[in-house]
N, C-alpha and C positions, 0 to 999 in steps of 0.2 A: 592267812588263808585258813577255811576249815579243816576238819581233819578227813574227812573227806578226799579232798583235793591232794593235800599231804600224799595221804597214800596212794591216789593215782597216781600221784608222779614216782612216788617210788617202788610201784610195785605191791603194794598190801595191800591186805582188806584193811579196812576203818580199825576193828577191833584190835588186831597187835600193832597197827601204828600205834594208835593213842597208848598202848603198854610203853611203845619203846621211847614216845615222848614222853611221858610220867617219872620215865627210868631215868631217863637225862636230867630231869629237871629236879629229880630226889639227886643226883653224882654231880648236883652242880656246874655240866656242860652247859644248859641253858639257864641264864643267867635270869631270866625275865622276859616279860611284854610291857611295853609301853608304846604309848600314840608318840609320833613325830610333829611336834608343834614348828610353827615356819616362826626364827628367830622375830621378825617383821611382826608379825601377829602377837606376840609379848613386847613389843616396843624394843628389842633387841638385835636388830639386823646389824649392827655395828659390829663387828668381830675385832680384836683386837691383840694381839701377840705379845707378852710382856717377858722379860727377863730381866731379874732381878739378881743383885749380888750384896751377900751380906758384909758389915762392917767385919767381923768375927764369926767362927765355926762354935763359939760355945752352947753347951746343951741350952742354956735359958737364952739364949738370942733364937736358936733355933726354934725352941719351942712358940715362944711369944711371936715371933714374926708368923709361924705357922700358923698357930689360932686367927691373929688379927686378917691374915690373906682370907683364910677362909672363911672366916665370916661373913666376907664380903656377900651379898644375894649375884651381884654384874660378876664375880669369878663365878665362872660355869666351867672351869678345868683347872688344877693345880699340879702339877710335879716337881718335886724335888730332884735334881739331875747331877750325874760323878762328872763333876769340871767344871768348866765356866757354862753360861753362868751357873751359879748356885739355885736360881729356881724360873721355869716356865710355866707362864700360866695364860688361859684364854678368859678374855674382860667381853663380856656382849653387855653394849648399851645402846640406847637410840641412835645417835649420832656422833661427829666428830666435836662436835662443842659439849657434848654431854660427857663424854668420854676426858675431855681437858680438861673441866670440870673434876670428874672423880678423881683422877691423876692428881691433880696440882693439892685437891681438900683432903684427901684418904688414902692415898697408894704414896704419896712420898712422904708421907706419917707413919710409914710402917715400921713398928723398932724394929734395928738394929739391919736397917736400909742403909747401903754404902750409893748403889746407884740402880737404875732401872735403864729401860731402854726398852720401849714401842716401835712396835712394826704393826701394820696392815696391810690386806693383800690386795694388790690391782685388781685379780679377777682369779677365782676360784675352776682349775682346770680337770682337778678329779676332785668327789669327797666320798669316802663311803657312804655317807646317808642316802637312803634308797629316793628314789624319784618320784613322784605323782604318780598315781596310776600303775606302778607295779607293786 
């Protein structure tokens, strides 16, 4: 929205809104802008849920499976998690043959992979990403 708008909704003229977004955005509250591309639209509507568990906790398994995950372009999210598994991450690719594809040629090459395990969702019931038109 303009800054304009901004401040109608919240009560200010234009001029100390845009101060107090400048301020935010120097302290790091806002984080950025970027456009919302539809997964679909980059050949990515494929969402995919992976959990991975490593052979070993040693710092060079660590490191090296970490590089090789995220290098990947299809991870579009990685975390490292306290428990089982040892990491989850989000895979978007085309489809379900594209996706078994990557799995079988590049994700179960990944050193110092003890096991993985894919999940995908029937049907998406909330997500934060905003919706068309608002």
């Amino acid at each position: 929205m303009t800054n304009t708008e901004l401040a109608d909704r919240v009560g200010l003229t234009p001029s100390p809104c845009l101060r107090r977004v400048r301020r935010l955005e120097k302290e790091g509250v806002i984080l950025g802008y970027h456009a919302r591309i539809a997964p679909k639209a980059l050949n990515r509507g494929f969402e995919v849920q992976v959990d991975f568990e490593l052979t070993d906790q040693t710092r060079e398994t660590v490191e090296r499976f970490e590089t090789a995950l995220t290098d990947f372009d299809e991870v579009v999210e990685a975390r490292r998690m306290f428990g089982a598994p040892d990491y989850h991450a989000l895979v978007a690719v085309a489809n379900l043959e594209t996706y078994e594809h990557f799995m079988a040629q590049q994700l179960l090459a990944l050193p110092g992979l003890a096991r993985l395990q894919s999940r995908f969702a029937m049907k998406t019931l909330k997500s934060d990403a905003p919706r068309s038109g608002h």
